[in-house]
VEXDREN-915108 format. One record per atom (N, C-alpha, C): residue number from 0; atom name; x, y negated, z. Coordinates in Angstrom, 2 decimals, always signed. Layout:
(site NUM; CA; (X; Y; Z))
...
# end
This chain:
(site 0; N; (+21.03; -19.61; +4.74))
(site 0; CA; (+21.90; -20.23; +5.70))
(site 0; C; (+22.79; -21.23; +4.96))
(site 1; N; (+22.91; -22.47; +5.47))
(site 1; CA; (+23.94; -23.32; +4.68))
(site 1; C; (+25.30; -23.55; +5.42))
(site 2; N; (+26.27; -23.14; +4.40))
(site 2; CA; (+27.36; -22.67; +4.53))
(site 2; C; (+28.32; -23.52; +3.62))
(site 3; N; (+29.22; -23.91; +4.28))
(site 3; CA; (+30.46; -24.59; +3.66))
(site 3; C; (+30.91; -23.94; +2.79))
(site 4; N; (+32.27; -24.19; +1.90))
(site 4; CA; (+33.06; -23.45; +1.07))
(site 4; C; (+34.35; -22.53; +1.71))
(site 5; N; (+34.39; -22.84; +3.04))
(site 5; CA; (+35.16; -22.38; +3.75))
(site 5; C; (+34.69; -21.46; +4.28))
(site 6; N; (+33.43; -21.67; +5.04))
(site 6; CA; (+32.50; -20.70; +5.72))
(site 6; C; (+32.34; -19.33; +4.62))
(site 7; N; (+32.05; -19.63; +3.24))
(site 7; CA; (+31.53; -18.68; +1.99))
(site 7; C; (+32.92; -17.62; +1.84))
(site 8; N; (+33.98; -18.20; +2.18))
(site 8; CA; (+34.92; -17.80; +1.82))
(site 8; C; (+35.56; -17.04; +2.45))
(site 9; N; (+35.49; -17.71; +4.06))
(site 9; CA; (+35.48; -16.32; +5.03))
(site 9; C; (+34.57; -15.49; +5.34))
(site 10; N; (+33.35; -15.86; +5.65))
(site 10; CA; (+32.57; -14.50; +5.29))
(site 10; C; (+32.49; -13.52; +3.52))
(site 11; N; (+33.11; -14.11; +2.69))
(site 11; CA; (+33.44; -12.82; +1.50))
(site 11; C; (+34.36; -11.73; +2.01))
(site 12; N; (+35.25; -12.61; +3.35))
(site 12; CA; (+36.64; -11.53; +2.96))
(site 12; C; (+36.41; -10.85; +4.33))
(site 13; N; (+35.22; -11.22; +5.43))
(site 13; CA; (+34.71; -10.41; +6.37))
(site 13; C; (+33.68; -9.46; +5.72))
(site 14; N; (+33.21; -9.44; +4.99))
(site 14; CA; (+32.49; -7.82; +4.56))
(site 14; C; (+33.28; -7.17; +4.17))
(site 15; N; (+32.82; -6.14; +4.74))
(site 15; CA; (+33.55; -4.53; +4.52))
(site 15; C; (+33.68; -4.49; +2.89))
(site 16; N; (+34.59; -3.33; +2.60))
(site 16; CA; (+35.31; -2.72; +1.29))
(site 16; C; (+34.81; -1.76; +1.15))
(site 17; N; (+34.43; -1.15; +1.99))
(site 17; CA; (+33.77; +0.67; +1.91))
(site 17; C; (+32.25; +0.68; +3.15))
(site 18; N; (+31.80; +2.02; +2.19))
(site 18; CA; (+30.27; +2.30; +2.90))
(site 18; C; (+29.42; +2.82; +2.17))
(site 19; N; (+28.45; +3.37; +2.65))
(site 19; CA; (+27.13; +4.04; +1.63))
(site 19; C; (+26.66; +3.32; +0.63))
(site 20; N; (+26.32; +3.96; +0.10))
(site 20; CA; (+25.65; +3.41; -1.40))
(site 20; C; (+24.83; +2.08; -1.19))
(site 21; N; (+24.09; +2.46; -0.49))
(site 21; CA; (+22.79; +1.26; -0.57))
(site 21; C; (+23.77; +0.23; +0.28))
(site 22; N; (+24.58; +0.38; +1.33))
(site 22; CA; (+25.20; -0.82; +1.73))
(site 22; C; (+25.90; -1.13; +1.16))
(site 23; N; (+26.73; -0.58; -0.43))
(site 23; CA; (+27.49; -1.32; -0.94))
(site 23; C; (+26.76; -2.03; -2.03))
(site 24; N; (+25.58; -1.49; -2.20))
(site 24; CA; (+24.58; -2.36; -3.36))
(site 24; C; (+24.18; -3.77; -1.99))
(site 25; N; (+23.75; -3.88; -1.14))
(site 25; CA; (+23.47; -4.99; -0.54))
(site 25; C; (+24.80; -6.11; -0.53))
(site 26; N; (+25.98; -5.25; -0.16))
(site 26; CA; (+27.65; -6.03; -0.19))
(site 26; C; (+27.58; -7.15; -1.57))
(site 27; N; (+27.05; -6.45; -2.60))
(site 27; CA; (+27.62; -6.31; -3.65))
(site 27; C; (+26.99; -7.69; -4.20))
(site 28; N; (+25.62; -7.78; -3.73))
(site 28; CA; (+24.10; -9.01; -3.71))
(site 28; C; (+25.64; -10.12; -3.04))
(site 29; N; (+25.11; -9.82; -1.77))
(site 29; CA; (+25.64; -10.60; -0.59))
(site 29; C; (+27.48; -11.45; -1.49))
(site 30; N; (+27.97; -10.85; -2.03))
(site 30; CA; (+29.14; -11.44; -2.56))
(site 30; C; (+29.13; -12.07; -3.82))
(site 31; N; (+28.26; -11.92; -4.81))
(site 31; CA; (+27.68; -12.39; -5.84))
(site 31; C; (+27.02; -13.65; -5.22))
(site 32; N; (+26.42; -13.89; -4.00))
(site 32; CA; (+25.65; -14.99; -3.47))
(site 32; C; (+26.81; -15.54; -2.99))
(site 33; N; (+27.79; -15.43; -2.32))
(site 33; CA; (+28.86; -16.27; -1.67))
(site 33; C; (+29.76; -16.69; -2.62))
(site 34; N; (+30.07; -16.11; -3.53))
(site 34; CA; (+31.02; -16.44; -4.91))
(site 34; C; (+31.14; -17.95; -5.34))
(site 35; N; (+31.74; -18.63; -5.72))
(site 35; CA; (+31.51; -19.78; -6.40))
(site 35; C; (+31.56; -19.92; -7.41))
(site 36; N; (+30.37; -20.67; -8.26))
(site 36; CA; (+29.65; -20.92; -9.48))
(site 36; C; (+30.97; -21.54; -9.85))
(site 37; N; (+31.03; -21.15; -11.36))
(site 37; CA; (+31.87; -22.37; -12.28))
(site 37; C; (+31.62; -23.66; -11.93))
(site 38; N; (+30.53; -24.07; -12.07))
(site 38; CA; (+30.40; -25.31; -11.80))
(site 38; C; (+30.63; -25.70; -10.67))
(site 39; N; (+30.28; -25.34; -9.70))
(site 39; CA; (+30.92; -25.77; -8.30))
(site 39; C; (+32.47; -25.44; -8.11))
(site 40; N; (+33.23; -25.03; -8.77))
(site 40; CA; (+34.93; -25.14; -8.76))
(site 40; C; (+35.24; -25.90; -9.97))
(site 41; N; (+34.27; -26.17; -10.79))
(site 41; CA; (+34.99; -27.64; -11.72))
(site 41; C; (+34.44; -28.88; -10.46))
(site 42; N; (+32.94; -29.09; -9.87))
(site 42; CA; (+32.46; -30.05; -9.15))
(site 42; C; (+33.23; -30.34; -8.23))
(site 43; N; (+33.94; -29.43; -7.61))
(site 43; CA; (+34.74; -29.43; -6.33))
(site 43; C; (+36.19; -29.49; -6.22))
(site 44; N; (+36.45; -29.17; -7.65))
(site 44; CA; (+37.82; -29.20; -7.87))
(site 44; C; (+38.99; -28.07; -8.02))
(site 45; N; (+37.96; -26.84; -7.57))
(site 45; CA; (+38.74; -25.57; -6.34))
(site 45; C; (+39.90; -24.92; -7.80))
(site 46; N; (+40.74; -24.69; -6.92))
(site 46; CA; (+42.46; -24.20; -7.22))
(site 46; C; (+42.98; -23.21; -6.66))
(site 47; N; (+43.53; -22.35; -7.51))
(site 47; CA; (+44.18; -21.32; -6.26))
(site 47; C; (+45.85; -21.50; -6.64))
(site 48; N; (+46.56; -21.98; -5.84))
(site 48; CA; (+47.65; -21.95; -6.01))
(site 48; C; (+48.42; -20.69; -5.91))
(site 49; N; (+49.99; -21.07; -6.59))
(site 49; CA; (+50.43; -19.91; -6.51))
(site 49; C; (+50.73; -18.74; -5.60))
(site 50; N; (+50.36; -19.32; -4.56))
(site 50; CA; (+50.94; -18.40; -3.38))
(site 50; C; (+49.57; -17.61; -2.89))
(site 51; N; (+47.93; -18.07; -3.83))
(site 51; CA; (+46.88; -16.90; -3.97))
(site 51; C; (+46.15; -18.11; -2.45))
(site 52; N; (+46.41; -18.82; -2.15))
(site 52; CA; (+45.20; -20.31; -1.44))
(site 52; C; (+44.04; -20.45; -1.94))
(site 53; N; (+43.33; -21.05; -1.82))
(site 53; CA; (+42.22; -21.58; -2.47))
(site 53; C; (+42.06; -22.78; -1.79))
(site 54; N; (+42.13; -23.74; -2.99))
(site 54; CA; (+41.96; -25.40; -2.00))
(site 54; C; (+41.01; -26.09; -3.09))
(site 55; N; (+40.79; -26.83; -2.76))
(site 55; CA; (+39.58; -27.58; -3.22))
(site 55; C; (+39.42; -29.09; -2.52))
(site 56; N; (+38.52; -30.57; -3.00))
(site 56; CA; (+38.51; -31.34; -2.50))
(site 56; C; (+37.38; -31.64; -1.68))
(site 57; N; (+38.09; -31.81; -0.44))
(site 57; CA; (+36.91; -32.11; +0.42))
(site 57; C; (+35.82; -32.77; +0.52))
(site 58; N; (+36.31; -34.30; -0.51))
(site 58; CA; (+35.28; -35.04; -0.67))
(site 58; C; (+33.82; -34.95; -1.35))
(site 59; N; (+34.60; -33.61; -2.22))
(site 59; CA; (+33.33; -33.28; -3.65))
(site 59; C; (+32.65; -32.06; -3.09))
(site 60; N; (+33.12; -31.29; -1.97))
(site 60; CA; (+32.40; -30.23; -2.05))
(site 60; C; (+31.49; -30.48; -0.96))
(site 61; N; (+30.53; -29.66; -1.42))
(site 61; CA; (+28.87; -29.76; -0.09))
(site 61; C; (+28.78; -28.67; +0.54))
(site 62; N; (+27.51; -28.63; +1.26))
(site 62; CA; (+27.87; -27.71; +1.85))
(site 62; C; (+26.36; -27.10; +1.52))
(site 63; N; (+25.86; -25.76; +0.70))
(site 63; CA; (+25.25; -25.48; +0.38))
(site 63; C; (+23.97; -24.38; +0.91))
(site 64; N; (+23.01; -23.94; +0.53))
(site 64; CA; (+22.15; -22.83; +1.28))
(site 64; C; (+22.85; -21.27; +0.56))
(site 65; N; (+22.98; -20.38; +1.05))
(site 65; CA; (+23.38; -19.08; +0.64))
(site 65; C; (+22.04; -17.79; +1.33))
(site 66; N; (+21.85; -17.23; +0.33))
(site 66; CA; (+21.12; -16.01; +0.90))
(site 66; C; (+22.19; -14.75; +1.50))
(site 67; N; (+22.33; -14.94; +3.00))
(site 67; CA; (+22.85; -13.87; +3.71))
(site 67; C; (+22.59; -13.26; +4.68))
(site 68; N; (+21.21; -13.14; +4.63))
(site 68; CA; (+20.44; -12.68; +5.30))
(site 68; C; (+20.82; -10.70; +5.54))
(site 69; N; (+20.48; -10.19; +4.21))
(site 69; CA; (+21.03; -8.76; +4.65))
(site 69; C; (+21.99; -8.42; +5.22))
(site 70; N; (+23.16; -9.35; +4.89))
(site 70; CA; (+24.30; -8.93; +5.60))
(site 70; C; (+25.06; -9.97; +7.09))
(site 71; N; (+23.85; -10.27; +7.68))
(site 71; CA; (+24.34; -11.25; +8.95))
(site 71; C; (+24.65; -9.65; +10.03))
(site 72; N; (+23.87; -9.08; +9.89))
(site 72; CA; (+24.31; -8.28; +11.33))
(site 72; C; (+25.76; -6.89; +10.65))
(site 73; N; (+25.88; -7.28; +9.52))
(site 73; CA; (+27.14; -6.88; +9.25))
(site 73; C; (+28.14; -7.88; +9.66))
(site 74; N; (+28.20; -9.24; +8.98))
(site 74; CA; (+28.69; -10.12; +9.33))
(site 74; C; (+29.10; -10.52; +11.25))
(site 75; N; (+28.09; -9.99; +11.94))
(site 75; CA; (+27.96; -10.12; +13.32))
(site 75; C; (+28.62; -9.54; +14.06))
(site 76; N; (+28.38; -8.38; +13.46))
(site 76; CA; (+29.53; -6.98; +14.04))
(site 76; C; (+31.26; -7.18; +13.89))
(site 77; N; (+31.37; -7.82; +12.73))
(site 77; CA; (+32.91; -8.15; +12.24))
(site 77; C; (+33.13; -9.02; +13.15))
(site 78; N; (+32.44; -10.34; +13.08))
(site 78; CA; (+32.85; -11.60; +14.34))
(site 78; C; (+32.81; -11.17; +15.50))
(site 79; N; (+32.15; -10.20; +16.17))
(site 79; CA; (+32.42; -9.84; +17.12))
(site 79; C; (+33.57; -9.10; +17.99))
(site 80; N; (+33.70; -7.96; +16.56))
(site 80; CA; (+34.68; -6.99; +17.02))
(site 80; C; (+36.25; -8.06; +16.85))
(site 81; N; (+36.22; -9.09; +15.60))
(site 81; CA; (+37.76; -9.87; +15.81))
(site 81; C; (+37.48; -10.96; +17.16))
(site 82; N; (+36.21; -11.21; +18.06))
(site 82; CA; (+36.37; -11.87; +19.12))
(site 82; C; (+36.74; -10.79; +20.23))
(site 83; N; (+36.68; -9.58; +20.22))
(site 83; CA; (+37.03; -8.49; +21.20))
(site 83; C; (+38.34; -8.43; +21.10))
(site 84; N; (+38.50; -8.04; +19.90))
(site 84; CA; (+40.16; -7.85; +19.86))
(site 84; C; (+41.02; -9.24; +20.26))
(site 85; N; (+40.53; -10.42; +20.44))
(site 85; CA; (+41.09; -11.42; +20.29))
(site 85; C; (+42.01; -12.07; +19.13))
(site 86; N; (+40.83; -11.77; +17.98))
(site 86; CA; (+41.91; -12.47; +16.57))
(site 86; C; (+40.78; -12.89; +15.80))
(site 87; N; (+40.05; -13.39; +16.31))
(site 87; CA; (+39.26; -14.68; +15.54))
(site 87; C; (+40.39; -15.71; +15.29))
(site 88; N; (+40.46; -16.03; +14.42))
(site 88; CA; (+41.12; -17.81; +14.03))
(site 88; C; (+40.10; -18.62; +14.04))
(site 89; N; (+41.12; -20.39; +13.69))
(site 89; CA; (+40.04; -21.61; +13.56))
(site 89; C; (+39.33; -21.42; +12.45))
(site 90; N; (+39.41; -20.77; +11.68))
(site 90; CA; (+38.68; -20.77; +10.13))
(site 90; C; (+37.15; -20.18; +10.24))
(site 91; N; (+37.13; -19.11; +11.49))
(site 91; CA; (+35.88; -18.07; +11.66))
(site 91; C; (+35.46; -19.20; +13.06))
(site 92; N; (+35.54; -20.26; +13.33))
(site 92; CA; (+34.70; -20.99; +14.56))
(site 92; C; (+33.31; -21.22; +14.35))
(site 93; N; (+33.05; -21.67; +13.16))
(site 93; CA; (+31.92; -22.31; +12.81))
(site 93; C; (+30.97; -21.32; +12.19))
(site 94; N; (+31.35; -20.40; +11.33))
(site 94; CA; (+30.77; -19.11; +10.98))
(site 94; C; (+29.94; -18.32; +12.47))
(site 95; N; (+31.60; -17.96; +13.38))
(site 95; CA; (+31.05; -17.00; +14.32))
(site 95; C; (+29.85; -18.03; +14.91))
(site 96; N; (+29.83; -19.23; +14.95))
(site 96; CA; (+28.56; -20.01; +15.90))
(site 96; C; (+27.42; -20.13; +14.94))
(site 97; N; (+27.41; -19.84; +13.62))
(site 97; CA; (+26.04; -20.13; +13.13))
(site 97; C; (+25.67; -18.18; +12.93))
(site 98; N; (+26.29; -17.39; +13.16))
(site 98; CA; (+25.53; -16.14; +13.07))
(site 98; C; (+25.49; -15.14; +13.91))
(site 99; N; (+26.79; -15.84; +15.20))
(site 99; CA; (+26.70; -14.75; +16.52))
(site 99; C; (+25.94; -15.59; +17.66))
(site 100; N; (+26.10; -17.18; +17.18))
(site 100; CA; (+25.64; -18.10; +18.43))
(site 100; C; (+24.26; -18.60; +18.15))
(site 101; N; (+24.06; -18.04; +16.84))
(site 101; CA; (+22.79; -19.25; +15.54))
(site 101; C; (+22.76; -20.38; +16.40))
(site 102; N; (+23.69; -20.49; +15.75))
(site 102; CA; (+23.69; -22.40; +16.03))
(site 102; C; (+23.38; -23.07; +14.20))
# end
């Protein structure tokens, strides 16, 4: 799935923290794949300021393919349940439409 740096970034911090073994060995794939390469935070610029942000320049960064396949209907379940509760933000728009809407 090709996924922004924004997109990568909110789906890291939408997978779960806890769970069975084998789902935390798949988590574990799945976050190692969303992570950003050294080189793509020297390419891109990415910073975490002091207040724990992560910013980066828009101009340099792409928007890349990620293997997240094992964990979309984890991922699905989370976007869903923060669209039930009503606390999706603008940050999860484009995420929730490429893996609850596959757009």
């Amino acid at each position: 799935m090709k996924l922004t740096i924004n997109e990568r970034i909110v789906l890291f911090e939408l997978l779960p923290k806890e769970g069975s073994f084998s789902t935390l060995k798949i988590l574990r794939e799945a976050r190692e794949a969303l992570e950003l390469t050294p080189k793509e935070r020297k390419d891109w610029e990415v910073q975490i300021t002091p207040q724990g942000a992560i910013q980066w320049n828009p101009k340099k960064a792409k928007t890349v393919e990620v293997n997240v396949k094992d964990v979309q209907d984890i991922a699905k379940a989370a976007l869903v349940k923060l669209d039930e509760d009503e606390k999706l933000t603008d940050q999860h728009v484009t995420l929730y439409e490429k893996i609850v809407l596959n757009k």
